[in-house]
Backbone as numpy.savetxt, mean C-alpha at the origin, in Angstrom:
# Nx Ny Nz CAx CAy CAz Cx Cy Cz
19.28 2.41 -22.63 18.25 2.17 -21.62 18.80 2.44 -20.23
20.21 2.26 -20.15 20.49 2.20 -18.65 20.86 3.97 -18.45
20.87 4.58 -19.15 21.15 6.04 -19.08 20.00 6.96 -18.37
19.00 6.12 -19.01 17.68 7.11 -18.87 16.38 6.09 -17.73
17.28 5.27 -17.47 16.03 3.79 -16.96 17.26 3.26 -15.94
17.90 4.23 -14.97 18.69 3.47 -13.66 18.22 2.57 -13.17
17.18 2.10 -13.00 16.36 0.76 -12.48 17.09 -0.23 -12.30
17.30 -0.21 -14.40 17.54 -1.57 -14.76 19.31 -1.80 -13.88
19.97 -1.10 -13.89 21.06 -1.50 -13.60 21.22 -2.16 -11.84
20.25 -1.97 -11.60 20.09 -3.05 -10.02 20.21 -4.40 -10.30
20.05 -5.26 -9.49 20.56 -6.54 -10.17 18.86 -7.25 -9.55
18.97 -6.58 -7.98 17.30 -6.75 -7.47 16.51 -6.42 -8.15
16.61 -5.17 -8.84 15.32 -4.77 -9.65 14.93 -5.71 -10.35
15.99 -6.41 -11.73 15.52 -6.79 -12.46 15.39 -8.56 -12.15
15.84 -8.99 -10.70 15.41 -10.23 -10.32 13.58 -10.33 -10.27
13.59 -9.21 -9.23 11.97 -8.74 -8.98 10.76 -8.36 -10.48
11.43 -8.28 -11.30 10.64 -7.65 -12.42 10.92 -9.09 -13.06
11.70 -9.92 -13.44 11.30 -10.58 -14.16 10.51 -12.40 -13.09
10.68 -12.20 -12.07 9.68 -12.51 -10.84 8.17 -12.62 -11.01
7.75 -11.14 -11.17 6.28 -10.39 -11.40 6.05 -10.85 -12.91
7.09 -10.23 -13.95 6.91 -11.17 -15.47 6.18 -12.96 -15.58
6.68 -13.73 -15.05 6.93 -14.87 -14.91 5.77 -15.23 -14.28
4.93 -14.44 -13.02 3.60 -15.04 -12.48 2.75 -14.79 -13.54
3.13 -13.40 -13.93 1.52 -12.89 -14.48 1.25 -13.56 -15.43
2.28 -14.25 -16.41 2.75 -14.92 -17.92 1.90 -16.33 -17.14
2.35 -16.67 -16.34 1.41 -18.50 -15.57 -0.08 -18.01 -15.36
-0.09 -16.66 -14.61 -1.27 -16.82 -14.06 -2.27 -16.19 -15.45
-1.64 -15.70 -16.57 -2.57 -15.37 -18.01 -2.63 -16.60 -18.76
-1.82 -18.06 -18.62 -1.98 -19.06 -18.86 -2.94 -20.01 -18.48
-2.90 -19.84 -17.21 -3.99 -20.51 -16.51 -5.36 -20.11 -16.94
-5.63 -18.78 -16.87 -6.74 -18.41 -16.91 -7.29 -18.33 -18.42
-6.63 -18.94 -19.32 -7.11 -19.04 -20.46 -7.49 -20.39 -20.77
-7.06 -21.50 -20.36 -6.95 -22.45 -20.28 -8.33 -22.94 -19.58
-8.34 -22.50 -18.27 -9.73 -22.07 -17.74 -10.74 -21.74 -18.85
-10.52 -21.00 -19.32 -11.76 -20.15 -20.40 -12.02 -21.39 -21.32
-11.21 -22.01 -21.85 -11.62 -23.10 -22.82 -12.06 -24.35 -22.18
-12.45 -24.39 -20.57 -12.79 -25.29 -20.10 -14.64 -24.88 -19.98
-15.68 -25.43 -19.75 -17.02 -25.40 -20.20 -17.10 -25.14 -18.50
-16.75 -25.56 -17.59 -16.73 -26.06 -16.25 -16.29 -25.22 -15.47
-15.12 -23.95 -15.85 -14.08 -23.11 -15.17 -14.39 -21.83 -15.79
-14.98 -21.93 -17.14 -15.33 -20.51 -17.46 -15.80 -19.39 -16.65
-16.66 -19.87 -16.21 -17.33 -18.76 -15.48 -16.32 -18.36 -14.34
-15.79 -19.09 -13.42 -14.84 -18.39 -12.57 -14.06 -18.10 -13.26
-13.23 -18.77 -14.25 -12.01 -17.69 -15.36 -12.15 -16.34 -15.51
-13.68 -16.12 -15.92 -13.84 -14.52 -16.10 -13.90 -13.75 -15.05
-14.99 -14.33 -14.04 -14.54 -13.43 -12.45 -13.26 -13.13 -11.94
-12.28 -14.24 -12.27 -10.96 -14.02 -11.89 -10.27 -12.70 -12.63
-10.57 -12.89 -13.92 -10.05 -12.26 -15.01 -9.86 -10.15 -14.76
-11.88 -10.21 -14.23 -11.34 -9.18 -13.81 -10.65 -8.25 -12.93
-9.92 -9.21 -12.00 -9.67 -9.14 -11.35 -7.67 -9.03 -11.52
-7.62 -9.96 -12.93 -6.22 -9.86 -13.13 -5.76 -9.11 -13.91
-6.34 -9.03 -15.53 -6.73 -7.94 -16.34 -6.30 -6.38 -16.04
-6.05 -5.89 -14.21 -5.67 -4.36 -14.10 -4.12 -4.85 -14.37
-3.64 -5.55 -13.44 -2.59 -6.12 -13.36 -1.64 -5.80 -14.03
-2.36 -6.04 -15.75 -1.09 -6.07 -16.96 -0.31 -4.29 -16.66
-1.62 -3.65 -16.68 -1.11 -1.93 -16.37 -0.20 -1.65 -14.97
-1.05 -2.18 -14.17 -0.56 -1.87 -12.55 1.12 -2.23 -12.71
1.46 -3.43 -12.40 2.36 -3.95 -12.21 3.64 -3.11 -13.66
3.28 -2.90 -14.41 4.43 -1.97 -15.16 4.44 -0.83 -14.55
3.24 0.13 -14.46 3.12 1.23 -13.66 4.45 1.39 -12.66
4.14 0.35 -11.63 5.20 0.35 -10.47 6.69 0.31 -10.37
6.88 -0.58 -11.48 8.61 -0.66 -11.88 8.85 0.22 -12.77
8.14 1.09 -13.09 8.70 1.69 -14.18 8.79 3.33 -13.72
7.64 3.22 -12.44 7.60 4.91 -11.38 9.44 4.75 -10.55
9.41 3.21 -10.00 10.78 3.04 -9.66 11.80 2.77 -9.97
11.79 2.70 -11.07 13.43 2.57 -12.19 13.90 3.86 -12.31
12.90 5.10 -12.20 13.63 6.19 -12.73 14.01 6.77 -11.58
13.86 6.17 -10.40 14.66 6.76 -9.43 13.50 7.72 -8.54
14.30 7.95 -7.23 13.66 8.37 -5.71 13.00 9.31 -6.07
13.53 10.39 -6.81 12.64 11.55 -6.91 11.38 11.13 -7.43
11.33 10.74 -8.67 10.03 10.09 -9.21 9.37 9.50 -8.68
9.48 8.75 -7.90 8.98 7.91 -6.92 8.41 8.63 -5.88
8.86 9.37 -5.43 8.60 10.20 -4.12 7.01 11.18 -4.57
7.64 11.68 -6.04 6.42 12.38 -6.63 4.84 11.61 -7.04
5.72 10.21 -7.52 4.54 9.29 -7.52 3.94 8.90 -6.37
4.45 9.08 -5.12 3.68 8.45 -3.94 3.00 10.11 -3.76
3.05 11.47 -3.91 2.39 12.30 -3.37 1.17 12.41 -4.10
1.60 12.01 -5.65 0.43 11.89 -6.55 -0.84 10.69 -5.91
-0.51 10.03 -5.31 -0.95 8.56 -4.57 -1.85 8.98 -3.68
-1.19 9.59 -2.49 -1.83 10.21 -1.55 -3.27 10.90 -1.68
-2.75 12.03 -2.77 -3.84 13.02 -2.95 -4.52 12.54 -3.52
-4.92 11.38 -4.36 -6.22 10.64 -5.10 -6.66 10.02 -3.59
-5.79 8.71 -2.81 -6.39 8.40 -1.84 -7.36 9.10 -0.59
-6.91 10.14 -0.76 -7.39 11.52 0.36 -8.75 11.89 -0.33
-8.86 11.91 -1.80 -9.65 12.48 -2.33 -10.87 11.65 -2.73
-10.30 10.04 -2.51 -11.77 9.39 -2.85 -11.87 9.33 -1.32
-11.52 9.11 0.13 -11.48 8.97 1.07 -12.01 9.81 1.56
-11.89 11.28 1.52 -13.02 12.43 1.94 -14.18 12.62 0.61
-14.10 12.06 -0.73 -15.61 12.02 -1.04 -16.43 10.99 -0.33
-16.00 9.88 -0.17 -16.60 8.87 0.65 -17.28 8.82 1.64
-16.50 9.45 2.90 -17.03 10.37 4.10 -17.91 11.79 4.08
-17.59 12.41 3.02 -18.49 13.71 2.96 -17.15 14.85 2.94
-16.40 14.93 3.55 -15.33 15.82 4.07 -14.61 16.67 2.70
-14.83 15.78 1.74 -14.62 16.68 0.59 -15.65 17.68 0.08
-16.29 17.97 0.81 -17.47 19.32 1.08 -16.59 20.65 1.59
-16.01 20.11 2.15 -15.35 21.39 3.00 -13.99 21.50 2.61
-13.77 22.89 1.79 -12.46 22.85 1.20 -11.29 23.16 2.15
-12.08 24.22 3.28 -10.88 24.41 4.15 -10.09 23.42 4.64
-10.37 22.02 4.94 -10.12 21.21 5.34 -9.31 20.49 4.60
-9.79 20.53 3.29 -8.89 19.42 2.55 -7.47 20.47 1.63
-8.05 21.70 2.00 -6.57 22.27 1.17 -5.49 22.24 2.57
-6.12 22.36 3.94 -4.85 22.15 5.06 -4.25 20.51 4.86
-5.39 19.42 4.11 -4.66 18.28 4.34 -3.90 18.13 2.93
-3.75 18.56 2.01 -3.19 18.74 0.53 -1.88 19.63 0.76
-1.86 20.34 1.45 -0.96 21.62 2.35 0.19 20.42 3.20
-0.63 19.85 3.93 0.41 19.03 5.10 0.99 17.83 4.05
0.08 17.18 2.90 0.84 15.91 2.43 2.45 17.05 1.24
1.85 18.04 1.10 2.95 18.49 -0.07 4.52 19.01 0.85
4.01 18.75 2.41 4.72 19.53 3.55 5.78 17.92 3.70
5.12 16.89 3.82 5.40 15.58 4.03 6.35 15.11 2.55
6.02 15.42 1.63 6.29 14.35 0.51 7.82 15.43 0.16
7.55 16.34 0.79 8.80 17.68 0.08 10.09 16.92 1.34
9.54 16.98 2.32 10.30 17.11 3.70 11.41 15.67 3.75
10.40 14.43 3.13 11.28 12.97 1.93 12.19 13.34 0.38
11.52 14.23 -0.06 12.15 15.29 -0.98 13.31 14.76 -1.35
13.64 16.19 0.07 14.93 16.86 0.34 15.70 16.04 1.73
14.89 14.83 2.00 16.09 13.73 2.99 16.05 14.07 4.40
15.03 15.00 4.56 14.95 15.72 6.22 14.01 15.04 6.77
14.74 13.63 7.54 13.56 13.39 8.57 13.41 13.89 9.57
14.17 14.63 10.19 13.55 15.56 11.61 11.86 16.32 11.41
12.19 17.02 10.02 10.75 17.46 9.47 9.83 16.30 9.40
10.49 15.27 8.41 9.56 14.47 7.93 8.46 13.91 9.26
9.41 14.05 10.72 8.93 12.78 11.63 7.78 13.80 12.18
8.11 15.52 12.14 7.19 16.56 13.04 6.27 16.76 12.08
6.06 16.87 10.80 5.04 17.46 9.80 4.20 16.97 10.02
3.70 15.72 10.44 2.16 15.60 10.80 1.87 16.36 11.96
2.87 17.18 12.94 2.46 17.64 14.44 1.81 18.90 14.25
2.89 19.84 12.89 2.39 20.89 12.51 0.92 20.83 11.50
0.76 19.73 11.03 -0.58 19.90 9.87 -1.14 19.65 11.24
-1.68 18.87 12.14 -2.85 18.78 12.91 -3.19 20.00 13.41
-1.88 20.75 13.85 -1.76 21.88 14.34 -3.18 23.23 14.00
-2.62 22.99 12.64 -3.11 24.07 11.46 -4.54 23.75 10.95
-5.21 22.18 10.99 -6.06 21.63 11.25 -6.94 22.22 12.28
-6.67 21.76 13.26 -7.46 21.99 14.95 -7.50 23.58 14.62
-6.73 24.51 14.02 -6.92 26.19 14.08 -8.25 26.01 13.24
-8.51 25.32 12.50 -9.49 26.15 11.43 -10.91 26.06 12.00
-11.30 25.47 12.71 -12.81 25.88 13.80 -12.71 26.83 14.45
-11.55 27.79 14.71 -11.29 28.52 15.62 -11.55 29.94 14.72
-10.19 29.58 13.66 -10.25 30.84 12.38 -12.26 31.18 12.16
-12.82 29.81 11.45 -13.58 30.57 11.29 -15.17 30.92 12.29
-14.57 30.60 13.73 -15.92 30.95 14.57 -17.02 30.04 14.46
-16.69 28.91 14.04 -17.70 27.60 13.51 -17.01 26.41 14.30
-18.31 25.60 15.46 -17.84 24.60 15.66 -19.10 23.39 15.26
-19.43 23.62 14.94 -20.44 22.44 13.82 -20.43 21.38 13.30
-19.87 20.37 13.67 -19.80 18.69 12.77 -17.76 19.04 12.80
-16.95 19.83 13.93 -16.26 19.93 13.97 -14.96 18.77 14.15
-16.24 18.30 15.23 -15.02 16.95 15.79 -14.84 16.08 14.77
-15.66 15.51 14.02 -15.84 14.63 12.39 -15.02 15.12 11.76
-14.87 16.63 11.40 -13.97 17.04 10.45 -12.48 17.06 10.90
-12.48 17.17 11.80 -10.98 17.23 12.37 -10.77 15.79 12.58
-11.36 14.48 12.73 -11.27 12.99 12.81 -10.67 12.79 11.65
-11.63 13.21 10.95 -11.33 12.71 8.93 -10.30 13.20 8.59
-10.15 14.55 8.75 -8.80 15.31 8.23 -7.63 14.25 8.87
-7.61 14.34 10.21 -6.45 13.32 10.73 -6.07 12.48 9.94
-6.99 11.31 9.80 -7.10 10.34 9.82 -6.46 10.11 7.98
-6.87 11.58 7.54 -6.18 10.89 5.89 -5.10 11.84 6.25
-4.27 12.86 6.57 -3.05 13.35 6.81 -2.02 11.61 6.95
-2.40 11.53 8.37 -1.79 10.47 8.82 -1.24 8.78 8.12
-3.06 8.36 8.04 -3.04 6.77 7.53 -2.81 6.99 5.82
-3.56 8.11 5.28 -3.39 8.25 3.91 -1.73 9.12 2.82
-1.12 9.69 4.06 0.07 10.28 4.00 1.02 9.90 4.56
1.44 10.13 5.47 2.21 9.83 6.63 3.02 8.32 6.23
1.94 7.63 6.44 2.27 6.16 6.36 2.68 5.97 5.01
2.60 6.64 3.99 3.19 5.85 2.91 3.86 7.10 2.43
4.24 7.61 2.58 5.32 8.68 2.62 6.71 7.85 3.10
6.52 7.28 4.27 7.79 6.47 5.00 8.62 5.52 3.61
7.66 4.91 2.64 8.44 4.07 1.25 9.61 5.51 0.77
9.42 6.48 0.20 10.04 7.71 -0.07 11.29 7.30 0.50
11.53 7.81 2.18 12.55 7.86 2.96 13.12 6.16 3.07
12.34 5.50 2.01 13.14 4.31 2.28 14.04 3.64 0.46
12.91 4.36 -0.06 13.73 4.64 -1.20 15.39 5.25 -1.66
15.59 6.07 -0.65 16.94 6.75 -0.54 18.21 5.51 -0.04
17.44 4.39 1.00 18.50 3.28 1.02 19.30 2.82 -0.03
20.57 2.37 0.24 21.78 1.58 -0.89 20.62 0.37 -1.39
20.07 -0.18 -0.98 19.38 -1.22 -1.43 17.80 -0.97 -1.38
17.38 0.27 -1.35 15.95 0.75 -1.39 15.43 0.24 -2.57
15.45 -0.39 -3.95 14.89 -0.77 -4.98 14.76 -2.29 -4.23
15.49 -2.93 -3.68 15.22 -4.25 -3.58 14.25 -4.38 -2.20
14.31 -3.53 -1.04 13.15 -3.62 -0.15 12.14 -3.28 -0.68
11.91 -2.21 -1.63 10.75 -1.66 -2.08 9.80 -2.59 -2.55
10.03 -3.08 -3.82 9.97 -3.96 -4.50 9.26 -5.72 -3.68
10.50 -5.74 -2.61 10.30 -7.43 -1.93 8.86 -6.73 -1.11
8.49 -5.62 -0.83 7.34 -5.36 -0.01 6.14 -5.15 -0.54
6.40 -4.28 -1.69 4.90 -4.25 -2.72 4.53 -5.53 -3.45
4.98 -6.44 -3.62 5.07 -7.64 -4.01 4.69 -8.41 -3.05
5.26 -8.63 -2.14 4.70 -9.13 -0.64 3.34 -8.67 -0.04
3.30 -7.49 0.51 1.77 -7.23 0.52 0.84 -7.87 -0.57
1.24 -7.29 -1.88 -0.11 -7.93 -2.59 -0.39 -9.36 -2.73
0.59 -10.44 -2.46 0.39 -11.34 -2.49 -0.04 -12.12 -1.47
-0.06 -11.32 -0.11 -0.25 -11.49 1.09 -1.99 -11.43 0.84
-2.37 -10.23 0.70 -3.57 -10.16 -0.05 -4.03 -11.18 -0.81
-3.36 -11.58 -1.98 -3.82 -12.56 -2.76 -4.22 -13.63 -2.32
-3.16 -14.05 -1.42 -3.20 -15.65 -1.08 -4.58 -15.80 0.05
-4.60 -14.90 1.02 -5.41 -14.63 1.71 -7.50 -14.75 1.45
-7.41 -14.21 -0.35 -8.37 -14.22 -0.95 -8.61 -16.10 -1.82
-7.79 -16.25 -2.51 -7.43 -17.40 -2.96 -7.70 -18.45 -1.90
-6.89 -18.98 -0.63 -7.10 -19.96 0.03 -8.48 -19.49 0.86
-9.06 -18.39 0.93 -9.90 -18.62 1.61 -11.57 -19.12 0.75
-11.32 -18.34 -0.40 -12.50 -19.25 -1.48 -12.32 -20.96 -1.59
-11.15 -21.52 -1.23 -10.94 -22.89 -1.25 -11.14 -23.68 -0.32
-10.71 -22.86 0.86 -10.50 -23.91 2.25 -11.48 -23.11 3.18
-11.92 -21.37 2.68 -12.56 -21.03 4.43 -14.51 -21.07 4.49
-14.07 -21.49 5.96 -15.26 -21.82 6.50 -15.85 -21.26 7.16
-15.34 -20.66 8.62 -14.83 -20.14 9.37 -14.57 -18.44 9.57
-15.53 -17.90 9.22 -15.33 -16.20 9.46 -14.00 -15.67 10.15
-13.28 -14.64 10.16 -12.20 -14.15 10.57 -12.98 -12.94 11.54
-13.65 -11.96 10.65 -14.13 -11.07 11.34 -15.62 -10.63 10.83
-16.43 -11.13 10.74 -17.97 -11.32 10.27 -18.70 -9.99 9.73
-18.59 -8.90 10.61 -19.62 -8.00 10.81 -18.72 -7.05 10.11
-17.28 -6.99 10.13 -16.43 -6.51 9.16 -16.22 -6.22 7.54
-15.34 -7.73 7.57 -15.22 -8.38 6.14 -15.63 -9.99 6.14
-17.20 -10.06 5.95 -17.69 -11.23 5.78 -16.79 -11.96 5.06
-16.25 -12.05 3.84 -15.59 -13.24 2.92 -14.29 -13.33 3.43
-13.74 -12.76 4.73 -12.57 -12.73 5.25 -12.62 -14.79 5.70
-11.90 -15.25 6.28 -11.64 -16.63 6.86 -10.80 -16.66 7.47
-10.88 -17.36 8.60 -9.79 -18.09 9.59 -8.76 -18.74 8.83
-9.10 -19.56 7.73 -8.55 -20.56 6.58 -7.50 -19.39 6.23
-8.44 -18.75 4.79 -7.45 -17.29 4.07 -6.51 -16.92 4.82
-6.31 -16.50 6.08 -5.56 -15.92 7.17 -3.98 -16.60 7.45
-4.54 -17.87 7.51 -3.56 -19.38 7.95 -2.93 -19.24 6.44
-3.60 -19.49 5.06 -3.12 -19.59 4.00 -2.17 -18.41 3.52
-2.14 -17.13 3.98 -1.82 -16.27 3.47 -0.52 -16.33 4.30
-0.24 -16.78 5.53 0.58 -16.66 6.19 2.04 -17.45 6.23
1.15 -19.02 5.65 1.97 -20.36 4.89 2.52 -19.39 3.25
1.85 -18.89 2.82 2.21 -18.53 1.28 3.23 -17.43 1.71
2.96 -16.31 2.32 3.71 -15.27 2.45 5.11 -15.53 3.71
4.75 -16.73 4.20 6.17 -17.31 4.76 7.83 -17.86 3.76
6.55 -18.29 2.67 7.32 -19.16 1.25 7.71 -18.22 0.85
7.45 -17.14 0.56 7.47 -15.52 -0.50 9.20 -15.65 -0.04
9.00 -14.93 1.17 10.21 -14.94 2.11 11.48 -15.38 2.18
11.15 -16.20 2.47 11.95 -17.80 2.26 12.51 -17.65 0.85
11.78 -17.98 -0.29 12.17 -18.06 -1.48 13.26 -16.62 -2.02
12.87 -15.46 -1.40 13.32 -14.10 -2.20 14.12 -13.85 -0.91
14.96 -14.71 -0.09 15.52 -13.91 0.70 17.07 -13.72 0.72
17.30 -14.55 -0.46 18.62 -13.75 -1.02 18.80 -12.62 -1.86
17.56 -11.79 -2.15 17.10 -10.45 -2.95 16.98 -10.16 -2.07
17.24 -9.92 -0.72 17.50 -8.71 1.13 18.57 -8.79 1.43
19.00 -8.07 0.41 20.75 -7.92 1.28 20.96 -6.94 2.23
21.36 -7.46 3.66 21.67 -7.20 4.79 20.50 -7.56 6.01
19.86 -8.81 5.32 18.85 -9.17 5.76 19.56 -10.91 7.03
19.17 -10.65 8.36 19.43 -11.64 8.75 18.39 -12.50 9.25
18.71 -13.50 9.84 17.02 -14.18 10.25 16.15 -13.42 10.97
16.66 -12.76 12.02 15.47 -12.35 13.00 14.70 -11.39 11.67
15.37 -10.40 11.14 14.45 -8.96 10.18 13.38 -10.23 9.37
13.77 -11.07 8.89 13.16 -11.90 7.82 11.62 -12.64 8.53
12.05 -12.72 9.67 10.81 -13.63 10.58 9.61 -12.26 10.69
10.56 -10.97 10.91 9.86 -9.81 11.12 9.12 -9.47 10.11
9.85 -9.68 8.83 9.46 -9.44 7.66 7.86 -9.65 7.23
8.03 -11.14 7.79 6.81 -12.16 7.48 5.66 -11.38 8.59
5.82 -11.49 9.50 4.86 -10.41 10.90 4.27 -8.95 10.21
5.07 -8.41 9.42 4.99 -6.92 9.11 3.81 -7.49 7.50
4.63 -8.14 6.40 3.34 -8.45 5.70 2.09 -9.02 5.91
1.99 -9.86 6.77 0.68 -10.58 7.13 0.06 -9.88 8.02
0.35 -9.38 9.29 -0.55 -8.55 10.08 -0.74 -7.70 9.85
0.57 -6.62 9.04 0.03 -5.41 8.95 -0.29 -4.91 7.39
-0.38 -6.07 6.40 -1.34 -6.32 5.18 -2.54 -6.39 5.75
-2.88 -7.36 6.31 -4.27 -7.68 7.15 -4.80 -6.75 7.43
-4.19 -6.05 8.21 -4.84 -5.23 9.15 -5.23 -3.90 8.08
-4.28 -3.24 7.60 -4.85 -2.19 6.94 -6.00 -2.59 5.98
-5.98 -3.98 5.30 -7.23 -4.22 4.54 -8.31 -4.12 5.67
-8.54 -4.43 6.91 -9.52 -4.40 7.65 -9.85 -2.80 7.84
-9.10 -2.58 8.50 -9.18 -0.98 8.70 -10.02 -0.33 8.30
-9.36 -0.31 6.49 -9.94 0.32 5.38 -11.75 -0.38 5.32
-11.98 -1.82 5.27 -12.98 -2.19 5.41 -14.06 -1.82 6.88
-13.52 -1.38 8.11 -14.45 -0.59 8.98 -14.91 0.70 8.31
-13.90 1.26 7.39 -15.12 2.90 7.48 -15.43 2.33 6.66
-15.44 1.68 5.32 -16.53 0.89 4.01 -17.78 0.80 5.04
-17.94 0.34 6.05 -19.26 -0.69 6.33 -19.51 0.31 7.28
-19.14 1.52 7.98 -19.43 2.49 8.96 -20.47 3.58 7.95
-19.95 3.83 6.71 -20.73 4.67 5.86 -21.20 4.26 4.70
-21.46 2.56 4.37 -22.17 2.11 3.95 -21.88 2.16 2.59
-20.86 1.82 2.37 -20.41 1.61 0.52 -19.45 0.24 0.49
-19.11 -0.22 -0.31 -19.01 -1.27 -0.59 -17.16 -1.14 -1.04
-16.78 0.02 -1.65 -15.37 0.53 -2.68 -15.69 1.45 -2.35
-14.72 2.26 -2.42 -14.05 3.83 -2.47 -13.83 4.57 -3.59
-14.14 4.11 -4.42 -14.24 4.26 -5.99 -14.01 3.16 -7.52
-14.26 3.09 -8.19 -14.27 2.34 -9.44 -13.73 2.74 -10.43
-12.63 3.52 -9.91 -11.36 3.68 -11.00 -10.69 1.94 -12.05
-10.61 1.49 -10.94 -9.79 -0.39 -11.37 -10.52 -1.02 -11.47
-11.04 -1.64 -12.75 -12.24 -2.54 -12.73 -11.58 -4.04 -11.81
-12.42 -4.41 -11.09 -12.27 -5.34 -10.41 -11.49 -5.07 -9.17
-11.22 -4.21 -8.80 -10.18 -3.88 -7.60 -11.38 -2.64 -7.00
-11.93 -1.83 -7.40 -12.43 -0.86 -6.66 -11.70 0.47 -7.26
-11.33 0.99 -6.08 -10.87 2.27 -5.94 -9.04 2.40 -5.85
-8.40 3.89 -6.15 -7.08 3.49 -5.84 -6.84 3.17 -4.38
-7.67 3.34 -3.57 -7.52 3.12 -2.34 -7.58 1.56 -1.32
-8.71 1.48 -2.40 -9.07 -0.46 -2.22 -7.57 -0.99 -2.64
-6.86 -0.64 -3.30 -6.29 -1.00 -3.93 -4.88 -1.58 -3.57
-4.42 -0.17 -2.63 -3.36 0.59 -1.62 -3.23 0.14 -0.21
-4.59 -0.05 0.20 -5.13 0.27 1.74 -4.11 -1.07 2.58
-3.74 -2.31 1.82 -3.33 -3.22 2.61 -1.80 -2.77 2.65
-1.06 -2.19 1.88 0.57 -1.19 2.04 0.40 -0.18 3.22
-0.85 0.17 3.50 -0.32 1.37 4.51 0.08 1.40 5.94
-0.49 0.09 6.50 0.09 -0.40 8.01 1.65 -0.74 7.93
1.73 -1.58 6.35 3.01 -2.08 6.47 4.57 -1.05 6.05
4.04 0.02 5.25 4.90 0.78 5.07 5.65 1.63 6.62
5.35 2.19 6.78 6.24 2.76 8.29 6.72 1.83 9.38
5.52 0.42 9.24 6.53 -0.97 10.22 7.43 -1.23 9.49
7.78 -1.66 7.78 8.95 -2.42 7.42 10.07 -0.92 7.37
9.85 -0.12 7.18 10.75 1.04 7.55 11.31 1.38 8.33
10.66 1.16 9.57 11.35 1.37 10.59 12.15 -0.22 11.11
11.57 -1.02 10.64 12.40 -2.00 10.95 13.86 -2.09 10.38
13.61 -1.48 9.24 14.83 -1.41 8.28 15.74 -0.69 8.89
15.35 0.39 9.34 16.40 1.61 9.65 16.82 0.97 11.20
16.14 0.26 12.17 16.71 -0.06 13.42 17.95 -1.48 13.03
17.14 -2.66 12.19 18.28 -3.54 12.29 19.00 -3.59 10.58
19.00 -3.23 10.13 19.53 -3.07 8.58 20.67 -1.74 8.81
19.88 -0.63 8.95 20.32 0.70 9.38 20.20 1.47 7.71
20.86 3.23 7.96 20.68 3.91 6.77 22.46 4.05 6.65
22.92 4.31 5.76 24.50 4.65 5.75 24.20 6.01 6.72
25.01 6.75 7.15 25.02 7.77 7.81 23.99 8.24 8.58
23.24 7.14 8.81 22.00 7.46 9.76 21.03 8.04 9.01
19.90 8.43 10.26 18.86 9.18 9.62 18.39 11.18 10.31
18.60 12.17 9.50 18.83 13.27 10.50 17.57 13.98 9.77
C-alpha cells in the first residue's frame, strides 16, 4: 500500500483521515438512532440527505491526495472545468463557445503553470487569459452583450480557477498533505457548524435578501466551533505558531463565509436556487466548493509569508 498510496506514509495524513473516519462513524450513529426515534425521524432523513454524499465525497478527497501533487493538481483542473461549466450554464455564457474555450485555454494555462512549480507564470496567467479574453470582441467585430461576457468569463478564470489552483502550489509544501487536509476539513465544517447552530439558536438574519437561512447565531457558532477545530488539530500544523493559527481561524470563517455568500449573490441575481444537482442534498459541484475558494489563495499565501516554501517560491 505504501508503494502505490504515498499518502499513507504521512503521519498527518493518516491523523486527518482517521479524524474524518471517526465523525462520519458518530455522525451515521446518530442519525440512525434518530431514525428509530418516532419524534426525530423526519429531521434524521432531511439530515441524511445531506450526509449520505459524504460516505463518497470524503474518500474521494484523501484518496485524489494520497497519490500525490500531480494527481491532485489534475484533480483540481478536473474541478475547475465542471465548476466553470455549471457556472456559465447558469449564467447563459455557456452559449458562447468562444468564450469558454479561452476560459478552458487559461485554466489548462494555470493548472500546467502549478504543474511544473512556475509561479512567476502561475501569478501572470490570469493577466494573459484576460488578455486573450478582452481580444475576442475585437477578433470577431461583435460588441453585443460584450461587457457580460467578458464579466462572466473573468469572473470564472479567476474565482473558479485561479483561486483554487493556489491548493496545487501548496500541495508541493514539505507539509502540504497536512495544510491541505487541516483546510478542507476546516472550511467544511466551518460551513457545517454555521448551518447546524444556526437551525438551533438563529433568530436574527445575517444577510436577508442574500441567504435568508443565514443567522447572526450560525455565524457566532461557526466561529466558537471552528476556533475548537483549531485549537484541537493544532499539533497536525507543523511550523504553525500562534499568530498563523489565530489567522488560520480569520481565513476559515470569513473567507468560508464569504465565498458561500458570494456564490449565493449570483444564485439570487439569476434566479436559481443550486448550480446544479449533481450531489443529492448539496446541489451542484459548485454549491459544494464555493465556500474553499476565498479561503484557498488567503491560507496560501499566508503559508508561504509566515511558514515559508523551502527554497522559496520562483
Amino acid at each position: 500500500m505504501m508503494n502505490w498510496f504515498p499518502g499513507w506514509l504521512d503521519v498527518y495524513f493518516r491523523n486527518y483521515f482517521w479524524l474524518v473516519a471517526s465523525l462520519l462513524i458518530i455522525a451515521g450513529v446518530i442519525l440512525i438512532i434518530m431514525k428509530m426515534i418516532p419524534a426525530t425521524r423526519s429531521a434524521s432523513e432531511k439530515v441524511w440527505l445531506s450526509y449520505g454524499p459524504w460516505l463518497f465525497m470524503a474518500p474521494i478527497v484523501f484518496l485524489v491526495l494520497g497519490f500525490g501533487s500531480k494527481i491532485f493538481i489534475g484533480a483540481l483542473l478536473i474541478l475547475s472545468i465542471l465548476c466553470v461549466k455549471e457556472f456559465s450554464k447558469a449564467t447563459g455564457l455557456y452559449e458562447d463557445w468562444g468564450f469558454i474555450i479561452a476560459i478552458y485555454c487559461g485554466l489548462i494555462g494555470l493548472y500546467l503553470s502549478a504543474f511544473v512549480q512556475w509561479y512567476g507564470l502561475f501569478m501572470a496567467m490570469p493577466v494573459y487569459s484576460i488578455v486573450v479574453i478582452l481580444m475576442i470582441p475585437a477578433l470577431r467585430n461583435d460588441y453585443h452583450n460584450m461587457i457580460q461576457k467578458i464579466g462572466l468569463s473573468t469572473i470564472a478564470l479567476i474565482y473558479l480557477g485561479w483561486f483554487l489552483a493556489h491548493l496545487g502550489f501548496l500541495s508541493y509544501h514539505p507539509y502540504g498533505l497536512a495544510y491541505l487536509l487541516f483546510l478542507i476539513i476546516g472550511t467544511e465544517l466551518n460551513d457545517a457548524a454555521a448551518y447546524t447552530t444556526g437551525k438551533l439558536f438563529g433568530k436574527n438574519p445575517l444577510v436577508s435578501q442574500i441567504s435568508p437561512k443565514k443567522t447572526v447565531e450560525g455565524a457566532l457558532g461557526s466561529l466558537v466551533i471552528t476556533s475548537l477545530y483549531v485549537y484541537c488539530v493544532r499539533q497536525w500544523l507543523p511550523g504553525f505558531s500562534a499568530f498563523p493559527l489565530v489567522l488560520s481561524v480569520i481565513i476559515l470563517w470569513i473567507g468560508g463565509t464569504m465565498g458561500d455568500l458570494v456564490m449565493s449573490c449570483v444564485k439570487r441575481d439569476i434566479g436559481i436556487k443550486d448550480m446544479g444537482a449533481l450531489i443529492p442534498g448539496h446541489g451542484g459541484i459548485l454549491d459544494r466548493v464555493d465556500s474553499l475558494l476565498f479561503v484557498s489563495p488567503l491560507f496560501f499565501h499566508m503559508v508561504s509569508h509566515y511558514i515559508k516554501f523551502p527554497g522559496g517560491l520562483e
